[in-house]
Residue frames relative to the residue before (quaternion, step in Angstrom):
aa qw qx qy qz dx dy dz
X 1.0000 0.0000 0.0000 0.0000 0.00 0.00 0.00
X 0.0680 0.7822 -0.6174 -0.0487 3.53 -1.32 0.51
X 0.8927 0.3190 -0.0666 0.3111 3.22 -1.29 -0.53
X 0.7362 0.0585 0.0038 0.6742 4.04 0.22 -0.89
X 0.5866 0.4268 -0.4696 0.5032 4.23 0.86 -0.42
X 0.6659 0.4961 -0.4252 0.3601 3.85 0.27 -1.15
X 0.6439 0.6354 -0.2173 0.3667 3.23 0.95 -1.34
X 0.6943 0.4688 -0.0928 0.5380 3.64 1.32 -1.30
X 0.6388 0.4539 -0.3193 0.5328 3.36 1.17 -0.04
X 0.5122 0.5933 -0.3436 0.5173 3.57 1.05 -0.84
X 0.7612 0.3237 -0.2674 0.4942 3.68 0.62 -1.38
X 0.5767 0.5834 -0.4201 0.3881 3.34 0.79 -0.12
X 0.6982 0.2483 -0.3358 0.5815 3.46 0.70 -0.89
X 0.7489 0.4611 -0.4214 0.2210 3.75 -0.03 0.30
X 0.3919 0.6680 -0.3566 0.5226 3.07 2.09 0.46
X 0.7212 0.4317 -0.3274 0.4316 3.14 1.15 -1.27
X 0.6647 0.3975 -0.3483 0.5281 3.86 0.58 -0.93
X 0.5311 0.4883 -0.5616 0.4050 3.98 0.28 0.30
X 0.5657 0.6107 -0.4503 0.3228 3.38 0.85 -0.87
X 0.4206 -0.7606 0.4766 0.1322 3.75 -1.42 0.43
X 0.7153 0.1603 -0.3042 0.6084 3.28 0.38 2.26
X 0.4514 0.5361 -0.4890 0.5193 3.20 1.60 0.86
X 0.0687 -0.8475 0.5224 0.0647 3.49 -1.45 0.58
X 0.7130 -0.1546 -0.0936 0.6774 2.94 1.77 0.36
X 0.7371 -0.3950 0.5414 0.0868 2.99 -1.64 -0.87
X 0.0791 -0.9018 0.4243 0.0221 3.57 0.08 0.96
X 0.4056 -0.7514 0.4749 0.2131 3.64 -0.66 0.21
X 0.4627 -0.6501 0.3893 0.4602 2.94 1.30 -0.78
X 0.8056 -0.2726 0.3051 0.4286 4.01 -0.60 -0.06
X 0.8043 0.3438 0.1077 0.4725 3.22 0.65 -1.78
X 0.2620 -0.6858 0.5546 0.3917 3.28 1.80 -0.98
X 0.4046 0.7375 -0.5084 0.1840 3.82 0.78 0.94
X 0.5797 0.6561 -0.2958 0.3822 3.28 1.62 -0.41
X 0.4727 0.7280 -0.4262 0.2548 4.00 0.40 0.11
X 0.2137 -0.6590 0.6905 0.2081 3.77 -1.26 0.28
X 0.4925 -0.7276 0.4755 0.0454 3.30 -1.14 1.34
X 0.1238 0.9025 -0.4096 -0.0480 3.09 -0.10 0.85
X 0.5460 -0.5109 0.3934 0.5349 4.25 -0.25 0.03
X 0.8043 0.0363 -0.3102 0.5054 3.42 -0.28 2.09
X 0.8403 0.2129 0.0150 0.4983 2.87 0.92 -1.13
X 0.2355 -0.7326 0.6311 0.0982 3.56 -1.52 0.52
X 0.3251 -0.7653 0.5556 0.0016 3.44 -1.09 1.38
X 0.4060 -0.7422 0.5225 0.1067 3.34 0.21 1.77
X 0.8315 0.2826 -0.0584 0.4747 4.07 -1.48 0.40
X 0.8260 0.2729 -0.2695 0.4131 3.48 1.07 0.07
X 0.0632 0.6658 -0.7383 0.0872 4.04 -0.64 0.65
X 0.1325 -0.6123 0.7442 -0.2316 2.53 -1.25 1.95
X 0.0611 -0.7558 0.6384 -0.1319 3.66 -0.75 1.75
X 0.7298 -0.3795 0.3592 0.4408 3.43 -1.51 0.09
X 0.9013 0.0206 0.0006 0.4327 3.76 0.71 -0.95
X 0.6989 0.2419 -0.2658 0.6183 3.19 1.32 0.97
X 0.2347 -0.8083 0.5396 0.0208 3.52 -1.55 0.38
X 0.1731 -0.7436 0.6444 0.0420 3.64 0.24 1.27
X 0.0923 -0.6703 0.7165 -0.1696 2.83 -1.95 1.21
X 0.2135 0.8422 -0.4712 0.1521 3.40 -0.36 1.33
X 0.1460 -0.9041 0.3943 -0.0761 2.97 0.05 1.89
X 0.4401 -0.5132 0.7164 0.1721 3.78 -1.66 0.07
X 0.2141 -0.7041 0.6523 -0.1814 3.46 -0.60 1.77
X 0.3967 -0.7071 0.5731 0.1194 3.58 -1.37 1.32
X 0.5501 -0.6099 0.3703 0.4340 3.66 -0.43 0.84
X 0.6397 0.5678 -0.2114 0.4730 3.13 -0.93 0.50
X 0.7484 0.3973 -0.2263 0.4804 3.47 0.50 -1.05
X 0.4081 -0.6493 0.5964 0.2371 3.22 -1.05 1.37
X 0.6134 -0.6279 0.4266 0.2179 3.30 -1.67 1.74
X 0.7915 0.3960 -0.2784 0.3731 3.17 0.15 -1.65
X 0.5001 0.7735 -0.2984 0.2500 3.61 1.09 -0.87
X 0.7464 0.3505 -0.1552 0.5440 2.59 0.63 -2.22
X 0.5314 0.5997 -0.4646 0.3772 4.10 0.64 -1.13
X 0.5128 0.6680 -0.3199 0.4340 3.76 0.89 -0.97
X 0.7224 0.3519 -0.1592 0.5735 3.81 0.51 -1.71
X 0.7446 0.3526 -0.4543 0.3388 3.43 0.34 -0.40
X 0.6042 0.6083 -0.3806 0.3466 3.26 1.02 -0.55
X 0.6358 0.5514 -0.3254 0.4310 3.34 1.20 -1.34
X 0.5112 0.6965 -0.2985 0.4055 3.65 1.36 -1.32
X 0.7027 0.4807 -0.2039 0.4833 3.92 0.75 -1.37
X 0.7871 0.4552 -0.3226 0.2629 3.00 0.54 -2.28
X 0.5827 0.6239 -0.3919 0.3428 4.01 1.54 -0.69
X 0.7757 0.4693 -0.1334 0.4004 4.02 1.26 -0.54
X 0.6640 0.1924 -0.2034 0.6933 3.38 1.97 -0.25
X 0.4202 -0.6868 0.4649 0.3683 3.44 -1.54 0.52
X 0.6146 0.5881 -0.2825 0.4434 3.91 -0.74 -0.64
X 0.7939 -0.2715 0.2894 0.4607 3.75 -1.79 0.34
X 0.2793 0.7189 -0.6274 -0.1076 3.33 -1.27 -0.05
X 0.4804 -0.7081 0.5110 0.0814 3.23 -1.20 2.01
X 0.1351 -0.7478 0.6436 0.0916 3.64 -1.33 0.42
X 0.1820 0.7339 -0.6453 -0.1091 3.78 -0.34 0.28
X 0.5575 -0.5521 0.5662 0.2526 3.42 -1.59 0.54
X 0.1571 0.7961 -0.5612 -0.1631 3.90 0.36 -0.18
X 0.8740 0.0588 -0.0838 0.4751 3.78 0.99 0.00
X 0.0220 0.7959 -0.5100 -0.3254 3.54 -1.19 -0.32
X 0.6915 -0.4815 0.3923 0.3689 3.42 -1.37 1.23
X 0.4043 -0.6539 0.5599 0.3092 4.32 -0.93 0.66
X 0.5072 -0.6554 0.3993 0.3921 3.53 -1.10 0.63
X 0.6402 -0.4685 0.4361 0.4248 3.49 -1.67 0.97
């Protein structure tokens, strides 16, 4: 990826941690879930030609379906095609 993709991923993960009851990002289990970028890799995100996986870390407390809702809406405004959310965890209360 370069140029307008690096760029679209950045906004991507900063839509998702703007969202309210996200606390991070997830890799997945294995750490299979990531977009590659030139140095760097962007845990919780796979960005494809017609879809966009999102796998986030929820603050106790935060209703699932809700918040999965904002993140989706958050993505669905910056990529075209499906975009998936999975909860893969939630963060223990402070």
């Amino acid at each position: 990826m370069s140029g307008p993709e690096v760029d679209l991923v950045d906004r991507l993960e900063a839509a998702v941690l703007a969202v309210e009851g996200v606390v991070g990002l997830h890799a997945g289990v294995l750490g299979e879930v990531a977009t590659y970028l030139p140095g760097r890799r962007i845990g919780g995100l796979r960005l494809r030609d017609d879809d966009c996986e999102v796998h986030v870390v929820l603050s106790f407390g935060s209703p699932v379906v809700e918040t999965a809702d904002r993140v989706r809406d958050a993505v669905r405004g910056l990529v075209a095609g499906r975009v998936d959310v999975t909860v893969e965890d939630v963060a223990p209360p402070a």
